[in-house]
C-alpha positions in Angstrom: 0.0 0.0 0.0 1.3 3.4 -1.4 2.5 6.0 1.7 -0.2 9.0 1.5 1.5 12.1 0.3 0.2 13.7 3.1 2.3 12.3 6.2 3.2 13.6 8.9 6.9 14.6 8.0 7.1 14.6 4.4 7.4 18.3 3.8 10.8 19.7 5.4 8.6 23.4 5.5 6.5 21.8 7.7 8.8 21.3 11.1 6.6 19.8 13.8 7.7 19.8 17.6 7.1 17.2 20.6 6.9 18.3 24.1 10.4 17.1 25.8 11.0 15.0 28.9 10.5 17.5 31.7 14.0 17.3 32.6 15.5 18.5 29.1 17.8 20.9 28.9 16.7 23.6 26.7 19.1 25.2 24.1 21.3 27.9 24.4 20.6 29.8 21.8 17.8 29.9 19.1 17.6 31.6 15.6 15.8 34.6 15.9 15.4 34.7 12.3 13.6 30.8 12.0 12.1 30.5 15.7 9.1 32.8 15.2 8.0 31.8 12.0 7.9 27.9 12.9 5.7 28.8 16.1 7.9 26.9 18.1 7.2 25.6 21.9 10.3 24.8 23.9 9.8 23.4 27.6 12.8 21.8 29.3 15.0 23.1 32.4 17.9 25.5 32.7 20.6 25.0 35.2 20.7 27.7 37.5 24.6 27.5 37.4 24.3 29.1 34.3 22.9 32.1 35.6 25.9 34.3 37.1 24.8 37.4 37.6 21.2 35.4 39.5 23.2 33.7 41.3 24.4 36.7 43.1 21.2 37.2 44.8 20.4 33.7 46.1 22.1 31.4 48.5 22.5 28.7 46.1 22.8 27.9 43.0 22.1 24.6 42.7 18.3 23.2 40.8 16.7 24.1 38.0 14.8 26.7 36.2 11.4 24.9 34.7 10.7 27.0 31.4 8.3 27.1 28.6 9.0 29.8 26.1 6.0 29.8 23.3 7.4 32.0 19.8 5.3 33.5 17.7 4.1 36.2 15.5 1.1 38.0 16.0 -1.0 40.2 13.6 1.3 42.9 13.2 4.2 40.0 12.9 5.6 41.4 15.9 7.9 38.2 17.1 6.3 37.6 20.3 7.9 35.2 23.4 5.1 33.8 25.7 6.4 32.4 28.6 6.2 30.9 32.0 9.0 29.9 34.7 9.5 28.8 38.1 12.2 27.9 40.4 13.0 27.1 43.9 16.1 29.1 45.2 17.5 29.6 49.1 17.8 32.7 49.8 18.5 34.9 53.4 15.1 35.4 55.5 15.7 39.4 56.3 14.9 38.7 60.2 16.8 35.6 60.9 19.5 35.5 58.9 19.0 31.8 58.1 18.4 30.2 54.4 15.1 29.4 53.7 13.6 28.5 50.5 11.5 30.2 48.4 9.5 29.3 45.0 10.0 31.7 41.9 7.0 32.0 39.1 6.4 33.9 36.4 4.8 34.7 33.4 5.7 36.9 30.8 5.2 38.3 26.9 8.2 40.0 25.1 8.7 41.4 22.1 11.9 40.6 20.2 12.9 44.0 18.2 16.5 45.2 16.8 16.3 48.3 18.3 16.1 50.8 21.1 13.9 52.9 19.1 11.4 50.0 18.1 11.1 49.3 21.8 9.7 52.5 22.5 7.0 52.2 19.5 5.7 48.9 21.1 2.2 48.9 23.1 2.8 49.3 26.8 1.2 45.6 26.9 4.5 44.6 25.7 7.6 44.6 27.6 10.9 44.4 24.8 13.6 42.4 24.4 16.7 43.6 22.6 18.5 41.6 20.0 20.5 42.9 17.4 22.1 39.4 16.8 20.9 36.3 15.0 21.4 34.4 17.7 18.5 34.8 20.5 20.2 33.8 24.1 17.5 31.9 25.8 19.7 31.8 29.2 19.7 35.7 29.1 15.9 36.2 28.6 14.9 34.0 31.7 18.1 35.0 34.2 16.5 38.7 33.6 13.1 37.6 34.3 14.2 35.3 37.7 15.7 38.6 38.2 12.8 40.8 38.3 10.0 38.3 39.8 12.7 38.2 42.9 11.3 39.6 46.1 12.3 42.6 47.6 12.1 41.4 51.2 12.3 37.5 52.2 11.7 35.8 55.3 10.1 33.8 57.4 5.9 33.0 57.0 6.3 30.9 60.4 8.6 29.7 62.4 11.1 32.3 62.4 13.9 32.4 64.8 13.5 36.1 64.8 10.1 36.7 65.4 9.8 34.1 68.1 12.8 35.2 70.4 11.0 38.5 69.7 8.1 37.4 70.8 9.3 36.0 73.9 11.0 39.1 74.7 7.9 41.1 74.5 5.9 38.3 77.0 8.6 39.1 79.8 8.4 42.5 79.4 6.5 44.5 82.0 3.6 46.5 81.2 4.4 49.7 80.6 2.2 51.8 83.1 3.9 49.5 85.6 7.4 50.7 85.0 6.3 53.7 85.0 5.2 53.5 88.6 7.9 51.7 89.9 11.5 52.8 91.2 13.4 51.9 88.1 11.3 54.4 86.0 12.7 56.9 84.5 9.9 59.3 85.1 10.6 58.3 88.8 14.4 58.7 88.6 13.3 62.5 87.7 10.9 63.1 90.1 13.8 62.4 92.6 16.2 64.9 91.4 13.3 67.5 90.4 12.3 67.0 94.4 16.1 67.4 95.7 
């Protein structure tokens, strides 16, 4: 029996993608020129090890990134990247000063222009993504995003070390109408001398 002439792979135009294994790593670079046109859907991991200057903020940088990056065109063949990424990272909890760990997620849309100039012409929907090259640096489009979905301040939701020897501080604390009525006051420390 004859092959149809319409199977799945004949035509080389026609470039089809399968979701990888969760664990894939995903490429370093893509053709900015090709990538957009072929609609392409790339899902895998990135080491954060790869991520220098992100690395600078966290603890650790040991894990993964988990990224899906969707390019396309849209109607005004803008070269659009839709994605979505998340992380875990140890970073410093601001009252303790112990690691604690923290889960990163974002989602974003860029637009890929050449041009400082084309950036500013884009709807403020879009945030832009600078690349005069051929080559697209995926690493460099999702360290800056980790970057900004960072929080300002991180620490502990419960459990602190901080807030509890705080809290235990403020249980053994006398009241404070009481101090002021007894000798160690220093209300009653200037009453003394005010009397003398």
């Amino acid at each position: 029996m004859p092959l149809s002439v319409d199977f799945f792979d004949r035509w080389a135009s026609d470039a089809y993608y399968c979701a990888p294994m969760a664990d894939t790593l995903i490429p370093d670079y893509v053709d900015a020129r090709k990538i957009f046109a072929q609609q392409t859907l790339i899902e895998g991991v990135l080491p954060i090890s790869r991520l220098a200057r992100f690395s600078e903020a966290i603890l650790s940088n040991e894990g993964n990134v988990q990224v899906s990056l969707q390019f396309l065109l849209d109607d005004s063949f803008r070269r659009l990247i839709q994605g979505s990424l998340q992380a875990q990272v140890q970073v410093t909890c601001q009252r303790c000063l112990e690691a604690m760990t923290i889960t990163l997620k974002d989602q974003f849309e860029l637009a890929v222009v050449h041009t400082e100039e084309q950036a500013q012409k884009l709807p403020k929907t879009l945030d832009a993504w600078i690349c005069e090259d051929v080559k697209l640096v995926l690493a460099e489009v999702i360290e800056e995003q980790l970057i900004l979905c960072m929080p300002i301040v991180s620490y502990h939701e419960e459990h602190c070390i901080a807030s509890l020897e705080f809290a235990a501080k403020q249980a053994n604390k006398p009241n404070a109408k009481q101090g002021e009525q007894g000798s160690d006051s220093p209300f009653a420390i200037l009453q003394k001398l005010k009397d003398k």
